[in-house]
C-alpha positions as CSV (number, residue, x, y, z in Angstrom):
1,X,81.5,98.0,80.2
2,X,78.5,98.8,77.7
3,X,75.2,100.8,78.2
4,X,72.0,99.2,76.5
5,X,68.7,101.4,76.6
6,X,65.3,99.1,77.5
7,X,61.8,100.0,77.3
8,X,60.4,98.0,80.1
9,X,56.7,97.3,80.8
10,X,55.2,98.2,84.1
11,X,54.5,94.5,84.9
12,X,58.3,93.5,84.8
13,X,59.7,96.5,85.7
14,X,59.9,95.7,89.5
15,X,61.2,92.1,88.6
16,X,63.8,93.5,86.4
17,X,65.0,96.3,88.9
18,X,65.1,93.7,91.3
19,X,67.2,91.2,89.4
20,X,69.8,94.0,88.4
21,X,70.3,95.0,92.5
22,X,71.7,91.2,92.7
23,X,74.4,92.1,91.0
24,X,77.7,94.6,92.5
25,X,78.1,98.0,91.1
26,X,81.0,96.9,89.3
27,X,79.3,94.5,87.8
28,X,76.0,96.0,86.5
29,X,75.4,99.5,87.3
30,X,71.6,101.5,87.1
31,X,71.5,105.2,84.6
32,X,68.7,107.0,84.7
33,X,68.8,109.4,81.9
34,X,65.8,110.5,82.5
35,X,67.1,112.9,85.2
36,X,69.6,114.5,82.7
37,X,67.4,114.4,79.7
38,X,64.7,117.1,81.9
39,X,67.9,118.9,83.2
40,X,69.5,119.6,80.1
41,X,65.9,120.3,78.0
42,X,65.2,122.7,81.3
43,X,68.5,124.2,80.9
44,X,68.4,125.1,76.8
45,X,64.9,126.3,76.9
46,X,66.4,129.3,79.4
47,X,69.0,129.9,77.0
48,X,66.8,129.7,74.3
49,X,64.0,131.9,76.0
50,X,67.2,134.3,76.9
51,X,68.6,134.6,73.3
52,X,64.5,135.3,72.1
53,X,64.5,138.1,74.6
54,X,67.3,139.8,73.9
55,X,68.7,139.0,77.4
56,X,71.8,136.6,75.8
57,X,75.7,138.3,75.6
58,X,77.0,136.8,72.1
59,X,80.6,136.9,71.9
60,X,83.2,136.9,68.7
61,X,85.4,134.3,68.1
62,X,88.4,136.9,68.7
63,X,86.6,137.2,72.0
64,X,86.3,133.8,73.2
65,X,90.4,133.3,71.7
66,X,91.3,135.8,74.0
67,X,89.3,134.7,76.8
68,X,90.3,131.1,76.4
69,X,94.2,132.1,76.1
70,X,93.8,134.0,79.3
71,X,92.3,131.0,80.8
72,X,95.1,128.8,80.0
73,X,98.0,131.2,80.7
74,X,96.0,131.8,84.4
75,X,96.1,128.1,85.1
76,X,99.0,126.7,83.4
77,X,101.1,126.5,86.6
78,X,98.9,124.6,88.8
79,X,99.3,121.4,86.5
C-alpha cells in the first residue's frame, strides 16, 4: 500500500473526501497527520520546557545499559 500527501483546496475537499469513502478500508484508507503532528510538537515542547527548567533526569549511557539489560532479563521468559 503507499501513502501520498495532498494539499487540497477547500472547494474540492468535500468532493474528494467523498469520493475516497467509496472505496473499502482495504482498499484506500484516510491519515490524518495532523492529529499526530500537534501531539508530538505538544509533547517535545514539555520536554523541552522541562530540560530549560531544570526539571529533566538525564541519564548515562552506563545507566540506560543497565536499565535496558534489566528490562530484557525481567521479560525474557514471557516470549
Amino acid at each position: 500500500m503507499h501513502t501520498i500527501k495532498l494539499k487540497i483546496s477547500d472547494k474540492v475537499y468535500d468532493k474528494l473526501i467523498w469520493l475516497l469513502s467509496k472505496f473499502n478500508k482495504d482498499e484506500v484508507e484516510i491519515v490524518s497527520d495532523v492529529d499526530t503532528y500537534a501531539e508530538t510538537q505538544k509533547y517535545l515542547k514539555k520536554e523541552l520546557d522541562e530540560i530549560f527548567n531544570g526539571e529533566a533526569t538525564f541519564h548515562t549511557l552506563e545507566e540506560f545499559d543497565k536499565k535496558l539489560d534489566d528490562s530484557i532479563r525481567a521479560n525474557e521468559t514471557k516470549i
